[in-house]
C-alpha positions in Angstrom: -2.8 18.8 -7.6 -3.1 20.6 -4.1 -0.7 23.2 -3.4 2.6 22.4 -1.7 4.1 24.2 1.4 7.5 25.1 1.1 10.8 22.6 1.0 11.9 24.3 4.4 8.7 22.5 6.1 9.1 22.1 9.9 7.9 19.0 11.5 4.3 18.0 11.8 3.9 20.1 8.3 1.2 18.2 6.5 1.0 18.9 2.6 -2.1 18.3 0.8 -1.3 16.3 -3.0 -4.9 16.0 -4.2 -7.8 14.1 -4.9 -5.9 11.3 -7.2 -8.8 9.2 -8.4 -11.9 10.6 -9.3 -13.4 6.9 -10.3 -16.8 5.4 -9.4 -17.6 2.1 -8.5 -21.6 -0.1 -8.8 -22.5 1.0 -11.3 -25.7 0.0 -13.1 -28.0 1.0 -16.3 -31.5 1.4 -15.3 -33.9 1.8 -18.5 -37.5 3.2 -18.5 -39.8 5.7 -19.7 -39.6 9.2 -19.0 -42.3 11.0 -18.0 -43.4 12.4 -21.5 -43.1 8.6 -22.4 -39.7 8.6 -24.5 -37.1 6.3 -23.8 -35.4 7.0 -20.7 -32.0 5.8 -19.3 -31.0 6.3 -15.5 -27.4 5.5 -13.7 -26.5 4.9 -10.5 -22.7 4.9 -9.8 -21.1 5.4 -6.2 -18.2 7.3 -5.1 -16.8 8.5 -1.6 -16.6 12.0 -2.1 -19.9 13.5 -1.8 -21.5 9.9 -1.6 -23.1 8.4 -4.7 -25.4 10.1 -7.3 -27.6 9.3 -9.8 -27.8 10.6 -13.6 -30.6 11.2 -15.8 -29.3 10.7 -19.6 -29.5 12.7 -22.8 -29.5 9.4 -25.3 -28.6 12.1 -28.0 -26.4 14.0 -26.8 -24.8 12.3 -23.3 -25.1 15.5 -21.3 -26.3 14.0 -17.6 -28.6 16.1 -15.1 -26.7 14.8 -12.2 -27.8 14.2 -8.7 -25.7 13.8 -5.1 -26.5 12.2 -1.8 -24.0 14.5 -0.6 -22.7 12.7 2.0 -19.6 11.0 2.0 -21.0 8.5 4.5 -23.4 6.9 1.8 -20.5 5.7 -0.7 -21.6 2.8 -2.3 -25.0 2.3 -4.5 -25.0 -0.9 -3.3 -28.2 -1.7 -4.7 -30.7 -0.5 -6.7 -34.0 -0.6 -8.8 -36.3 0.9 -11.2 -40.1 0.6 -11.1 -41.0 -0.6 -14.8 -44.5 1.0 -13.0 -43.8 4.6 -12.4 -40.0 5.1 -13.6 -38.8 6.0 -10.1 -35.7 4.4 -9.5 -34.5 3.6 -5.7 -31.1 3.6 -4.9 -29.7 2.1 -1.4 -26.5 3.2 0.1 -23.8 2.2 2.2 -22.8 2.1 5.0 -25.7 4.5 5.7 -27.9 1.9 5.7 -30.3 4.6 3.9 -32.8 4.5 1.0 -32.9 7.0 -1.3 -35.8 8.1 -4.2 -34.8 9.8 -7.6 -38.4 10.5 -9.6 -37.5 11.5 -13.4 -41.3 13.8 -13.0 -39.7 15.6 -10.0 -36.1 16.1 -10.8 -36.2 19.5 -8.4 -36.4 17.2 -5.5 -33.2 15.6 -6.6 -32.2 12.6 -5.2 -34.4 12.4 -1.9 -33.1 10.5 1.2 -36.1 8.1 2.3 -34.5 7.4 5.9 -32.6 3.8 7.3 -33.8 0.5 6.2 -34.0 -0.3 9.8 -31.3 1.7 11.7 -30.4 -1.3 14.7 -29.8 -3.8 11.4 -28.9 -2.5 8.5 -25.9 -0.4 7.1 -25.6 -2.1 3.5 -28.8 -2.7 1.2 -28.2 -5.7 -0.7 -31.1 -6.3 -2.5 -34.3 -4.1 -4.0 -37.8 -5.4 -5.0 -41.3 -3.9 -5.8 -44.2 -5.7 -4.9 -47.7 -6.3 -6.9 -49.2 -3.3 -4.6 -46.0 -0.8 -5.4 -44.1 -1.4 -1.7 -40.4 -1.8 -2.1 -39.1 -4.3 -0.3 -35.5 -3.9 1.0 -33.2 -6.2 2.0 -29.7 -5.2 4.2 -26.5 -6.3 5.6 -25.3 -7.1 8.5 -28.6 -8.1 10.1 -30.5 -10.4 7.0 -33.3 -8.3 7.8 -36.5 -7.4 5.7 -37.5 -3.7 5.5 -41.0 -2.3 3.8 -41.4 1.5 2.3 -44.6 2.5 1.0 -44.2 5.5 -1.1 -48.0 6.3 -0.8 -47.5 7.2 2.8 -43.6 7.7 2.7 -43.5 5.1 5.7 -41.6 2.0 7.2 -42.4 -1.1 8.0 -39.7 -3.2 9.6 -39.4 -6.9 10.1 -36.2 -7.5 11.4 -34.0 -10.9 11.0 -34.7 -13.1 8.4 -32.0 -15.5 9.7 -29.8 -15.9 12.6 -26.7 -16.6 11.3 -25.9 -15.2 8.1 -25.7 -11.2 7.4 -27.1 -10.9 3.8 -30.5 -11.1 2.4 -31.7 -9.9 -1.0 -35.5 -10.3 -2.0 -37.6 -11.0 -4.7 -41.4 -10.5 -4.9 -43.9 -12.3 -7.3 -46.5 -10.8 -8.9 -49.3 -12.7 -7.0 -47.5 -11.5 -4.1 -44.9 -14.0 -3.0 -41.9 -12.2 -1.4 -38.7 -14.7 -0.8 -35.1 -13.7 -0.4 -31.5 -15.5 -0.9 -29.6 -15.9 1.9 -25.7 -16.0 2.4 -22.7 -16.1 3.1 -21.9 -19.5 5.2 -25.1 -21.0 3.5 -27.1 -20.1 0.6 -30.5 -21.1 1.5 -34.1 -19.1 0.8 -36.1 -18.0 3.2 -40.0 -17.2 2.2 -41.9 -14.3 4.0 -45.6 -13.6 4.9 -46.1 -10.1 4.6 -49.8 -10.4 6.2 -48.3 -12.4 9.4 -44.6 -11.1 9.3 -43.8 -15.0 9.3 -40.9 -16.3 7.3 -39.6 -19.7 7.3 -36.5 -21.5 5.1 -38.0 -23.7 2.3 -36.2 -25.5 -0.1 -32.2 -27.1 -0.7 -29.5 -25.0 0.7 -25.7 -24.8 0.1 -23.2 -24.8 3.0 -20.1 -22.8 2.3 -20.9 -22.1 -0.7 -17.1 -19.9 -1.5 -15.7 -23.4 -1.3 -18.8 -25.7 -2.7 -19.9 -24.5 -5.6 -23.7 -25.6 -6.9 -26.0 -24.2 -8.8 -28.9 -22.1 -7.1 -30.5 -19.2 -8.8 -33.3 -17.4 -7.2 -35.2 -15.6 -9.9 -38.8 -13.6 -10.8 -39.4 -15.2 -14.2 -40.9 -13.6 -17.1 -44.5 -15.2 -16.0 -43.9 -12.7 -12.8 -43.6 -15.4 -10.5 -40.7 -16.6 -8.2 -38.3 -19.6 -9.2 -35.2 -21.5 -7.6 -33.2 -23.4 -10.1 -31.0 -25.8 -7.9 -28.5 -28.6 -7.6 -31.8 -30.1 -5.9 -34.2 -29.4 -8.6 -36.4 -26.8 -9.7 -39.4 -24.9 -7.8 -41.7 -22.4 -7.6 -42.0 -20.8 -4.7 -45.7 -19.7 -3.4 -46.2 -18.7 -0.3 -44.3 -19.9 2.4 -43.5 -23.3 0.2 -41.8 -24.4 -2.0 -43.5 -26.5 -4.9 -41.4 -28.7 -6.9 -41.6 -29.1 -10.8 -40.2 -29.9 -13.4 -37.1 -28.4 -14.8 -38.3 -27.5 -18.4 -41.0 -25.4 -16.8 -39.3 -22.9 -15.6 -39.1 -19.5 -17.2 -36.5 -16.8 -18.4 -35.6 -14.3 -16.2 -37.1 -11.3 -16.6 -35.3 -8.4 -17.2 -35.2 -5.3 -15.6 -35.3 -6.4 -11.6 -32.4 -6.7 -9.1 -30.8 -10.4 -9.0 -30.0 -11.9 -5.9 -27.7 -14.2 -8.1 -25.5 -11.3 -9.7 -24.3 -9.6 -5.9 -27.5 -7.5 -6.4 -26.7 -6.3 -10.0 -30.0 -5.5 -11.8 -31.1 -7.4 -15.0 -30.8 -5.4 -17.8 -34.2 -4.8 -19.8 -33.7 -2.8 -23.0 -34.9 0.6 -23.8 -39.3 1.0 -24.3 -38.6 1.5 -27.9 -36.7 -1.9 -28.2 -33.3 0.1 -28.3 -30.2 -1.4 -26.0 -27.6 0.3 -24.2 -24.7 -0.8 -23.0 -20.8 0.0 -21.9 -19.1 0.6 -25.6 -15.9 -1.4 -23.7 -17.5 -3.6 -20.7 -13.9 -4.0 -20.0 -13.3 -0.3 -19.0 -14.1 0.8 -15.7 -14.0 4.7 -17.0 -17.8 4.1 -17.4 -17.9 7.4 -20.1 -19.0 5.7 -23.0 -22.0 4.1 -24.2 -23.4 1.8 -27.0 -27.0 3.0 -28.3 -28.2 0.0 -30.5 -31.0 -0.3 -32.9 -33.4 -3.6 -32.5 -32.5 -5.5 -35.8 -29.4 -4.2 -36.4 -30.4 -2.5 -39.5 -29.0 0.8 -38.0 -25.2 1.5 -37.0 -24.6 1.6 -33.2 -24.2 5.1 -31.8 -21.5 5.4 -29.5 -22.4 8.6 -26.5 -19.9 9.9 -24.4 -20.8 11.3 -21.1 -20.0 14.3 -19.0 -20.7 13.1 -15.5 -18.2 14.8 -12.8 -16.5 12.4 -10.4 -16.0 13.6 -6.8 -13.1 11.6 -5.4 -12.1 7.9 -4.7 -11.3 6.6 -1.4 -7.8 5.3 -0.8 -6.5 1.8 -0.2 -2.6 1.3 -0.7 0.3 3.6 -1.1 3.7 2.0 -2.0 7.2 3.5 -3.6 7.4 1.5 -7.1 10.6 0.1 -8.5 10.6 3.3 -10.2 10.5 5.5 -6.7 7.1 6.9 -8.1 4.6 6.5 -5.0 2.1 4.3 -6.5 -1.6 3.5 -5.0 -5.0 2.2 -5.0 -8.3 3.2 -4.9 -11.0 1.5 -4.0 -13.9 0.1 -5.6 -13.4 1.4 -8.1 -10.1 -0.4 -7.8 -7.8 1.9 -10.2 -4.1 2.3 -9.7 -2.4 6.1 -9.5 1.1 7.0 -9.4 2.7 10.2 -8.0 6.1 11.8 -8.0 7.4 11.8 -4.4 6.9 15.4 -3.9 3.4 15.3 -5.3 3.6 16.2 -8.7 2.7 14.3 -11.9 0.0 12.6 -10.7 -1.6 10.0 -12.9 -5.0 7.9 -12.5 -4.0 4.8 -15.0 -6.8 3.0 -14.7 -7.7 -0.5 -14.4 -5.2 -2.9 -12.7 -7.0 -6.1 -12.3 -10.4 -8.1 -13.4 -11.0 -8.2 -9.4 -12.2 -3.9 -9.3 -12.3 -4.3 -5.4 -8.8 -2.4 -4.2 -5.0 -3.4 -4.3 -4.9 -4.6 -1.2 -0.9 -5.1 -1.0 1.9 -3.7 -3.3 5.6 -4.9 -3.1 8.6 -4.9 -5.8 9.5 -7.8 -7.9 12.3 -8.1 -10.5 11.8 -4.0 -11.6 7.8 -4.7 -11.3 5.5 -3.3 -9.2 3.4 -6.7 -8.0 -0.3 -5.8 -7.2 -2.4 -8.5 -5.3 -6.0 -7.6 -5.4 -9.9 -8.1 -4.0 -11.6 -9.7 -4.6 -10.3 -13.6 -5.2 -6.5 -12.4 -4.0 -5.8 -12.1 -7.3 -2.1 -10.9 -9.0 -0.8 -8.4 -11.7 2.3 -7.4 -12.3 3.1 -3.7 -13.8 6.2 -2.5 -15.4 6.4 1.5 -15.2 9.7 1.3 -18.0 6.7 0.1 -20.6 3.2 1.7 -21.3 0.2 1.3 -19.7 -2.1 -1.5 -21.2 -4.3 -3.6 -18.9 -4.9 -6.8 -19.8 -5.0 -11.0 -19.0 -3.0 -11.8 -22.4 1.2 -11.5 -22.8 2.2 -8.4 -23.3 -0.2 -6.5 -21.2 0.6 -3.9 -18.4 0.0 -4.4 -15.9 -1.1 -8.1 -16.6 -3.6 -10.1 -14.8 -2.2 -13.4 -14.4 -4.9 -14.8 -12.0 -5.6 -16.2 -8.7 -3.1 -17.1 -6.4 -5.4 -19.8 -5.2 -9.2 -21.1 -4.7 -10.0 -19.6 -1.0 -7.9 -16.3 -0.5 -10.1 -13.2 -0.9 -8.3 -10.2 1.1 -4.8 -10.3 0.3 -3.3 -8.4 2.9 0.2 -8.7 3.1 2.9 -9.6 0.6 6.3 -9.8 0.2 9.0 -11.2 -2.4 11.7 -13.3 -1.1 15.1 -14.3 -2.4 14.2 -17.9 -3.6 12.5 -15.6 -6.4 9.1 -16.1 -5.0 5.8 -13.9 -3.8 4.2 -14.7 -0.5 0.6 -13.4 0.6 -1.2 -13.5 3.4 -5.1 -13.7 2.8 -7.9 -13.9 4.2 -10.7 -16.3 3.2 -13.5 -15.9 1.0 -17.1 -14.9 2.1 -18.3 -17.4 5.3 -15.5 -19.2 5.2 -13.1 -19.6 8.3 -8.9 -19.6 7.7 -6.9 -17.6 5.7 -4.8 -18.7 3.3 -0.7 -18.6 2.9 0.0 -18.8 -0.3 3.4 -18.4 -2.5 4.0 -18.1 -6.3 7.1 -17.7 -8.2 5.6 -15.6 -11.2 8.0 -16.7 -13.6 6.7 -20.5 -14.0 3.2 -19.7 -12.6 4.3 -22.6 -9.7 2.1 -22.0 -6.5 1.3 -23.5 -3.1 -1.4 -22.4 -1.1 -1.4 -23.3 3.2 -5.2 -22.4 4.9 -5.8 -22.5 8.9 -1.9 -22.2 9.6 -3.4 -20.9 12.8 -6.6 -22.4 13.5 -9.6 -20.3 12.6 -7.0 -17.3 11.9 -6.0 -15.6 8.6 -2.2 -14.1 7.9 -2.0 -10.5 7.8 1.3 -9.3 8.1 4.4 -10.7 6.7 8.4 -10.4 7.6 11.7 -12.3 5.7 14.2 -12.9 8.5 17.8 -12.6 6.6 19.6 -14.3 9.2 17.4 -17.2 10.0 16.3 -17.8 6.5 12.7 -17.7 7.4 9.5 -15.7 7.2 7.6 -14.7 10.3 3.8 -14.8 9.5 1.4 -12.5 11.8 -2.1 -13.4 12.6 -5.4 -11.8 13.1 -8.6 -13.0 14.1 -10.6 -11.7 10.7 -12.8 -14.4 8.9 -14.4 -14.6 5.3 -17.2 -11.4 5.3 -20.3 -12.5 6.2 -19.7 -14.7 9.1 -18.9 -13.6 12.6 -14.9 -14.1 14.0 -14.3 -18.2 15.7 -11.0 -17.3 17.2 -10.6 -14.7 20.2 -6.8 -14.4 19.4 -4.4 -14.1 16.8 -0.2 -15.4 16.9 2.6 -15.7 14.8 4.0 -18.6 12.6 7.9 -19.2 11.4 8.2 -20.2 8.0 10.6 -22.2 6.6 10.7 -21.7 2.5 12.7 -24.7 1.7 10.6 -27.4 3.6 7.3 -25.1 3.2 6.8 -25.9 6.2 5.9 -24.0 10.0 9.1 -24.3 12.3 6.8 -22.6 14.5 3.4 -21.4 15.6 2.1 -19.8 18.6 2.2 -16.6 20.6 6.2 -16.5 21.5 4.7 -16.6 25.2 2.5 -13.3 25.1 -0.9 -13.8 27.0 -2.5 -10.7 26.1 -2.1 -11.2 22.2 -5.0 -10.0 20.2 -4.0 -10.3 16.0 -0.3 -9.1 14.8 -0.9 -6.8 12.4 2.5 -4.9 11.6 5.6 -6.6 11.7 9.7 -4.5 11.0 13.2 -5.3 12.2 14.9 -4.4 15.2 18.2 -4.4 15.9 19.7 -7.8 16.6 18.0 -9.8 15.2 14.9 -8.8 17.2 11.6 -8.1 15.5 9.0 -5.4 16.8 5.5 -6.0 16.2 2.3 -4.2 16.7 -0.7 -6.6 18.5 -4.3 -5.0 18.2 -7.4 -5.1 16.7 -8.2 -3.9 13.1 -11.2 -1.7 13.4 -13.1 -3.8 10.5 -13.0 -6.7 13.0 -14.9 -5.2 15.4 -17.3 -3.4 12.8 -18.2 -6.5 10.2 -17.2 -9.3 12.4 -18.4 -9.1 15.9 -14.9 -9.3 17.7 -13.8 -7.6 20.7 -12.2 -4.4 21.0 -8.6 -4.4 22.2 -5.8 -2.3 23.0 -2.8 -1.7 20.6 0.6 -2.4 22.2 4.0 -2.6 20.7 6.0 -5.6 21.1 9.6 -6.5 20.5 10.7 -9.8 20.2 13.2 -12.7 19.8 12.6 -14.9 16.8 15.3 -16.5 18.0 14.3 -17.7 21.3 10.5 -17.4 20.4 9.7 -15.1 23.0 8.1 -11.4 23.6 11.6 -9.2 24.7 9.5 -6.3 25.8 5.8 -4.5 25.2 3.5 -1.6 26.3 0.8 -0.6 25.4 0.1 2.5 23.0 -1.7 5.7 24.8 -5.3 5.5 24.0 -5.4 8.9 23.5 -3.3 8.8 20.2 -6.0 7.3 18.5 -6.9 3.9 16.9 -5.8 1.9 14.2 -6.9 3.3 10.6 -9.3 0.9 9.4 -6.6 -0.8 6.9 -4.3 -0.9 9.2 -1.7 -3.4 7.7 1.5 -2.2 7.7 1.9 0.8 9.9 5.5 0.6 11.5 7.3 1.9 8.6 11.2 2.7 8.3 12.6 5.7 6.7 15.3 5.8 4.7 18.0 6.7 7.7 16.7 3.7 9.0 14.7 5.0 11.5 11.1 2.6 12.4 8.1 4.7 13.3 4.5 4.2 13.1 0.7 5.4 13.1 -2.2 5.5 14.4 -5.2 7.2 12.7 -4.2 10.0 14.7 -1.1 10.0 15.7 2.4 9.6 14.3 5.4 8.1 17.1 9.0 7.0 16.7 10.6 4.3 18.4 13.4 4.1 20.1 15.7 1.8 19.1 16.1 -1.8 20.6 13.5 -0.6 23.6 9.6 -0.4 23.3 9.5 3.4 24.4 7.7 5.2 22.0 8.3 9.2 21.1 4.8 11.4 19.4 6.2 12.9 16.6 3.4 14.9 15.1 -0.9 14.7 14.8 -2.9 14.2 11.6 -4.4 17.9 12.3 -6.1 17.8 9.2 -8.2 14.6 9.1 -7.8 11.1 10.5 -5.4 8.6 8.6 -7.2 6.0 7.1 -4.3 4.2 5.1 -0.6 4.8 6.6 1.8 4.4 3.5 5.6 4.4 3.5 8.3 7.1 4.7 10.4 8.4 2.3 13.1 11.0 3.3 11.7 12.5 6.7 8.0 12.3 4.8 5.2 9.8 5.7 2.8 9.5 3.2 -0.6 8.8 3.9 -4.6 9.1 2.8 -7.2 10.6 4.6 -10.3 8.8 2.9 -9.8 10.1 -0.7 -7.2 12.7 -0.1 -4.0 11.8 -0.5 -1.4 13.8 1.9 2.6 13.5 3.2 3.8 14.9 6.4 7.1 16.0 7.7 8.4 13.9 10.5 11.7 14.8 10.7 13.8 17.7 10.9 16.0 19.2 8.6 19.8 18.7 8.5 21.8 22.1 8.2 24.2 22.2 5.1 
């Protein structure tokens, strides 16, 4: 790990403990031919360190020629696709917006950055497709819109929107020329394009919410090269800008090899040219270093290869002290759980944590476990650090899957055990759906409840038990399901009552200038300070208004605001996850954190006191004090700084 300063450190010392996960995340096999016409077998994985890369496999051997973006910005391969024509394989990245070109015949040019899909629209490809004349065809969050590249000329064409309302759009082109796309997140619907006139028009059944109402409707290029949708509605071909019914037994496989609109943009796998397949030895295993090599026929024993690809560094998500005062964490997608000693030795990547792979969203301690609740689907494991690591869904594993917590929570961003023996989250919907859910679970007898729109159009986000009232105070934000834009200009609070599961209150304990609540702690008293803002990612990904961040202190009690004032702009804004940043050491003291800036408060009183600057690199995730040390990430580092002075002996 990274070297530590001395024990004597003097406030404001930041100490650098490493790189902890070194995991990637979207990962897909491309097969093909090579250029001498052997089998060939590209991979594109993403990581945030260095951005993601592509490899060019040795099927022998498993030594990888690998090849960076090199730029942290373009993380995730969030789609990708291999012409079955010339071998190239196109990779798009996020949240760059970019396309990028990796030609096995020209492997000195690397991985090549083709330029933004459209740079007013798009920050996200999620979807790739080649056309009958070679154009690639990409599709791109948040804007739906419809980009062209022609790698004859190297140029774009760009042709904006392909719907109002919704953010995603993935294509798929026929081979007589047909180019259509999928649609979501509030509807699934498909929209059919014109690439002579630039017109596109919606043809065919949709789906509203679809998160919620679940039907059948699969977009596909079938194995005749032309493009199907296989509905609740029926079957049809689509040609054109129509869409022709028939009949059900007439429509073909998928083909193989091409990006699925149906699989969040995962590509179709299509085996090897000599009729060889590959594929993860353990699809379980999100290590993603060994491979099957299987014979067609099966007269042949599999091979299993082992690669050597080098991983970069994973961004981080959550940091939380375990039941066994390890400092444990996320990373995310990959979501794999570390652990760390508190003065940054013995660090540990474990692995895997939950069949969601998005990030650990929220950590708290239950009954000598460490309780993990994940994205996405707010799912819930539950570690033991006494007994090995073994991930797993059956009894016996560790940490354990044990599912859902309910059918809409996606993001679960807060959650807490309380004495009554349960777990409470607070989540936020699936994708295009509006309300968050509440939801408890007492993991013992799997017995749940689930509570959506508490606060109309809002989701939970930060979570508080109230000892002497018996209750738990629920904070609000603004944040919808991804995909749709935010309903609700404000967020509030809720009182909880556990025996009657019921709200005793909801509202905004009389503060006007409320945005969302997202950090709750105790105060003397009785009181309870809270932090109102704005998390970043609202503003970015669903088109809600910037606001100030202001402290407030309240009176459960009386269900009113005590005291507030606003934060200094100039410290900075909130970290991008920025659940949970007032955070109490262990003398008791409650400070907190921006993405710059670290402040103490002073007791009962909503003065605040700058303690010390991240000097080194903004804070993206603030994690718990421990000692006089705040723990925190800067993207994939993890780091601790001093925040209080030492006591002489």
């Amino acid at each position: 790990m990274g070297t530590l300063a001395s024990r004597a450190a003097d406030v404001g010392t930041i100490e650098d403990l490493g790189i902890p996960v070194r995991g990637v995340g979207w990962v897909r096999l491309h097969p093909g031919v090579s250029p001498d016409g052997k089998a060939s077998l590209l991979i594109s994985m993403g990581q945030h360190k260095d951005g993601c890369f592509v490899l060019d496999v040795d099927l022998e051997t498993g030594h990888c020629r690998q090849y960076r973006v090199g730029r942290d910005e373009a993380a995730l391969a969030s789609s990708s696709y291999r012409s079955s024509r010339t071998g190239v394989l196109y990779v798009g990245s996020a949240y760059t917006g970019h396309l990028h070109r990796y030609d096995p015949a020209q492997p000195e040019r690397g991985l090549e950055d083709l330029g933004p899909v459209d740079p007013a629209l798009a920050t996200f490809p999620t979807g790739i497709a080649e056309g009958p004349d070679g154009k690639i065809y990409v599709g791109a969050y948040p804007g739906a819109c419809l980009s062209v590249f022609d790698p004859t000329s190297d140029s774009w064409t760009r042709h904006g929107r392909m719907d109002d309302v919704d953010k995603y759009f993935a294509p798929v082109v026929g081979d007589d020329g047909t180019v259509a796309g999928k649609i979501r997140s509030t509807h699934w619907r498909v929209v059919a394009f014109d690439p002579t006139t630039g017109e596109h028009r919606r043809v065919g059944p949709f789906v509203a919410e679809p998160a919620v109402n679940r039907r059948r409707f699969r977009l596909f290029k079938g194995t005749d090269g032309l493009v199907y949708l296989d509905s609740f509605d029926g079957a049809f071909r689509i040609q054109g800008l129509d869409a022709i019914p028939i009949s059900a037994s007439d429509l073909p496989a998928e083909m193989p090899g091409i990006e699925s609109p149906n699989a969040n943009g995962y590509q179709v796998l299509a085996s090897l040219p000599d009729g060889r397949t590959v594929a993860w030895a353990d699809p379980d295993d999100i290590d993603y270093r060994r491979l099957r090599v299987s014979a067609p026929g099966g007269e042949i024993p599999d091979r299993i290869i082992t690669l050597d690809w080098e991983g970069s560094g994973s961004e981080l998500w959550t940091l939380h002290f375990g039941p066994d005062d390890r400092l444990y964490g996320s990373s995310m997608l990959p979501e794999r759980l570390f652990a760390i000693d508190a003065d940054g030795s013995n660090s540990l990547d474990y692995g895997r944590m939950s069949l969601s792979v998005g990030e650990g969203y929220s950590m708290t301690n239950y009954d000598g476990l460490l309780a993990i609740a994940s994205y996405p689907k707010s799912r819930l494991s539950l570690y033991d650090p006494a007994l090995p690591y073994q991930f797993g869904t059956r009894p016996g594993s560790n940490p354990l899957d044990i599912g859902r917590v309910d059918d809409v929570g996606d993001r679960p961003h807060a959650m807490i055990a309380t004495p009554d023996g349960k777990l409470w989250l607070a989540s936020a919907p699936e994708y295009g759906l509006i309300g968050g859910t509440l939801t408890w679970i007492d993991p013992h007898t799997r017995a749940s409840k689930s509570h959506r729109n508490v606060l109309a159009d809002c989701s939970p986000f930060s979570l508080l038990w109230l000892p002497d009232r018996e209750q738990l105070l629920v904070g609000f934000i603004v944040e919808p399901g991804t995909g749709t834009m935010a309903r609700a200009s404000r967020g509030g609070f809720a009182l909880w009552d556990p025996i009657t599961d019921n709200a005793t209150y909801i509202g905004d304990f009389g503060d006007n200038d409320l945005a969302g609540v997202v950090s709750l702690a105790p105060a003397p008293d009785g009181l309870v300070y809270a932090l109102s803002g704005r998390n970043p990612r609202l503003v970015v990904h669903y088109n809600a208004a910037p606001a100030p961040t202001r402290l407030l202190l309240i009176d459960p009690a009386t269900r009113r605001v005590v005291d507030s004032a606003p934060l200094p702009a100039a410290w900075g804004p909130m970290p991008f996850e920025s659940a949970n940043t007032l955070r109490i050491d262990t003398d008791g003291t409650l400070y907190g954190a921006t993405s710059q800036t670290v402040f103490r408060v002073i007791p009962g009183t909503v003065e605040t006191e700058r303690i010390a600057v991240m000097s080194t690199g903004d804070a993206t995730v603030i994690g718990p004090v421990r000692d006089g040390w705040l723990y925190y990430a800067s993207v994939y580092r993890l780091r601790r700084m001093k925040i209080t002075a030492a006591v002489s002996p």
